[in-house]
C-alpha positions in Angstrom: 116.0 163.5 237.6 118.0 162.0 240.6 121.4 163.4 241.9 124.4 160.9 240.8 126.8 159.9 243.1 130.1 158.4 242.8 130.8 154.9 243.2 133.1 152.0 243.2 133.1 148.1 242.3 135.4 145.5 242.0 134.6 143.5 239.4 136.8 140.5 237.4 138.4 141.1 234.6 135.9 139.1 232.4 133.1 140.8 233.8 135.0 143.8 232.4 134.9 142.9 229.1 131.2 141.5 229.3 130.2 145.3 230.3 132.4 146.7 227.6 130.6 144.3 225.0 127.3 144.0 226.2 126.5 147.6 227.7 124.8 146.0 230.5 125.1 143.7 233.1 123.4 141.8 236.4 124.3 139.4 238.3 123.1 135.6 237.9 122.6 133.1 240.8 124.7 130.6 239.0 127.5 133.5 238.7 127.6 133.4 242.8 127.4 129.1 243.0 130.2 129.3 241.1 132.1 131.7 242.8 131.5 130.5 246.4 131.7 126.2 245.2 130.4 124.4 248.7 129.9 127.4 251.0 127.5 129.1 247.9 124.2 127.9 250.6 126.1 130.6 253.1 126.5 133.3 250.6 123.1 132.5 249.3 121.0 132.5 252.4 122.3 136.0 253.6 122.1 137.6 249.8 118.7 136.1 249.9 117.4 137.9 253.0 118.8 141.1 251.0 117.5 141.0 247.8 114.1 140.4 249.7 114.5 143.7 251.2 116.4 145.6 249.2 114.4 145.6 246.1 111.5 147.1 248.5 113.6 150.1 248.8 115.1 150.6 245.2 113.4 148.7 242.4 114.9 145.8 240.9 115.2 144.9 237.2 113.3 141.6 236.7 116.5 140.1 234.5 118.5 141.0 238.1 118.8 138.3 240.5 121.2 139.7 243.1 123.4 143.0 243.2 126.9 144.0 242.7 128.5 145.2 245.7 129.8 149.0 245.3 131.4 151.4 248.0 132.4 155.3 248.2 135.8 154.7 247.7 138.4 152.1 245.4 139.8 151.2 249.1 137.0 149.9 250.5 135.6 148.6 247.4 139.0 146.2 247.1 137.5 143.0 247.6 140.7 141.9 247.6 142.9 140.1 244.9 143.5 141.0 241.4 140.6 142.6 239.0 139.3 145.5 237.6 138.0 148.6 239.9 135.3 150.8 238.5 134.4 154.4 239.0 130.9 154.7 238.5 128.4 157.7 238.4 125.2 156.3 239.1 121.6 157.8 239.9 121.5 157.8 243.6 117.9 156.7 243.3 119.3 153.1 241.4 121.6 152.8 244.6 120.7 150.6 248.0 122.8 152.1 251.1 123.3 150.0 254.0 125.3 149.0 256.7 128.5 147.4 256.7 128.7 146.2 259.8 125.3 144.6 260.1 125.8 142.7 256.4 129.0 141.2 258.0 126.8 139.6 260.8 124.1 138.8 258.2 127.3 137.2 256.5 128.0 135.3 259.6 124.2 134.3 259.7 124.3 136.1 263.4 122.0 137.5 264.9 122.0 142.3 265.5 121.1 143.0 268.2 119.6 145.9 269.7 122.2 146.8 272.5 124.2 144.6 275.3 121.3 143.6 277.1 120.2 142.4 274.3 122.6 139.9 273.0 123.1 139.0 276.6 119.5 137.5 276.6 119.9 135.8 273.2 123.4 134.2 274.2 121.4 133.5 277.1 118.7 131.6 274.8 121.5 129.7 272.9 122.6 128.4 275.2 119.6 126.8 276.9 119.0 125.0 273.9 123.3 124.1 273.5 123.9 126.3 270.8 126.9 127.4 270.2 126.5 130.0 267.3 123.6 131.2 265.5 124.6 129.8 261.9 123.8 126.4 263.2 120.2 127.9 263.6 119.9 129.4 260.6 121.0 126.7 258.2 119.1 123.3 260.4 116.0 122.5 259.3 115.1 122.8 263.3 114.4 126.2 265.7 111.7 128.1 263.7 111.2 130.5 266.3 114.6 131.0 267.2 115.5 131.5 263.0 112.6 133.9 262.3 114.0 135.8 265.6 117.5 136.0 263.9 115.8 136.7 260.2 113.8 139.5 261.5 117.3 141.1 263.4 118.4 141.3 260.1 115.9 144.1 258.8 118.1 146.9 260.8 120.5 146.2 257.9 118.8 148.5 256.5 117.6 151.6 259.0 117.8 155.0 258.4 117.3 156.9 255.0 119.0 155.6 251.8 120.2 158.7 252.0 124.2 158.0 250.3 127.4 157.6 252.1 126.7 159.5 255.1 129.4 158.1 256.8 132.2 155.4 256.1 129.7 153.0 257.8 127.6 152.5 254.8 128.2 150.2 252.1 126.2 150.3 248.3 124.4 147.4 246.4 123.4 148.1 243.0 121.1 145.7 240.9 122.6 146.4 237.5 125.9 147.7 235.5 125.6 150.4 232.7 128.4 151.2 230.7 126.8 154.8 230.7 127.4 155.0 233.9 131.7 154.5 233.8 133.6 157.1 234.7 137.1 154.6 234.8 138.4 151.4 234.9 141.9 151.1 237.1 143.0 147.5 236.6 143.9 147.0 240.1 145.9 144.6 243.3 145.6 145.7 246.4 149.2 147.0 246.2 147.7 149.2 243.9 145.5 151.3 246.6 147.3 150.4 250.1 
C-alpha cells in the first residue's frame, strides 16, 4: 500500500459540487478549450507534451485526458480568483511531481536549457534564423529540427525521483479526483490565504 501525502487543488465551485455528486472526477479536453477560449492551442500544446510523459511515470485512467494541477500547500495551490480549495490525502503513487519552474517555460513553449552556455548557443541559433522567441517555433508549421530540439528540452520537466515535495520547487499533477481522498473543502479568495 503506498504512503499518502497531503495535497492541494483549486478547483471551481461547480467542479465542487460535480465531485460531491459524482464521487469521481477527470478532467476533459473540452473542459480546458473552454476555459482557455482562443489561447486553448497554447495551453494544449504544453499539457500535451505532459500528459505524454507523465502518464509513463504514474498510470493514467483511460476516461482521464489531462490532470488537475495540485501543490503542497493552499498558497501555492491559489490559482488565483475565487473557488473552492481542497485538502487532499492521496496515494503518493497516483501523484506526478515535477518542476515548477521548468512547466512555466514549457507554458511559455521555451525552450530549458542545460546551463548559460547553453541558452547562449540556442539564442545564438534563433537568431540566425530571425527568431525572436521560441513559441513562434513551436506553434509554425516550419523549423522541425529546431521544435523537436525545444520538445525534447522539455523532458527535464521531469528529472529526478517522483519522490514528493522535496522542496518548494516541485509542483503535483494528478489524473483523477476521489471524493475518498478529501480531507476539506475551504471556499477560498486569495485574501483568504495572503
Amino acid at each position: 500500500m503506498s504512503t499518502k501525502i497531503e495535497i492541494w487543488t483549486q478547483q471551481s465551485k461547480k467542479v465542487k459540487d460535480l465531485l460531491v455528486k459524482q464521487q469521481r472526477l477527470t478532467v476533459k479536453k473540452s473542459y480546458i478549450e473552454q476555459k482557455y477560449g482562443s489561447e486553448a492551442k497554447i495551453f494544449l500544446t504544453a499539457y500535451n507534451f505532459f500528459v505524454k510523459e507523465a502518464k509513463k511515470i504514474v498510470e493514467k485512467p483511460k476516461d482521464a485526458e489531462y490532470p488537475f494541477w495540485a501543490a503542497a500547500d493552499p498558497q501555492t495551490a491559489l490559482s488565483g480568483g475565487k473557488g473552492v480549495l481542497i485538502k487532499l490525502k492521496v496515494p503518493q503513487n497516483k501523484v506526478v511531481f515535477f518542476d515548477k519552474k521548468k512547466w512555466n517555460k514549457i507554458l511559455n513553449l521555451s525552450y530549458i536549457a542545460d546551463d548559460q552556455e547553453d541558452l547562449k548557443k540556442h539564442k545564438e541559433t534563433l537568431e540566425k534564423y530571425g527568431i525572436n522567441d521560441d513559441s513562434e517555433i513551436i506553434l509554425s508549421p516550419h523549423y522541425p529540427v529546431l521544435k523537436n530540439k525545444i520538445k525534447k528540452s522539455w523532458k527535464k520537466l521531469f528529472e529526478g525521483k517522483n519522490d514528493g515535495f522535496n522542496s518548494e520547487k516541485k509542483g503535483a499533477a494528478i489524473w483523477e479526483l476521489r471524493s475518498e481522498w478529501v480531507k476539506e473543502f475551504v471556499e477560498s479568495n486569495l485574501n483568504n490565504f495572503l
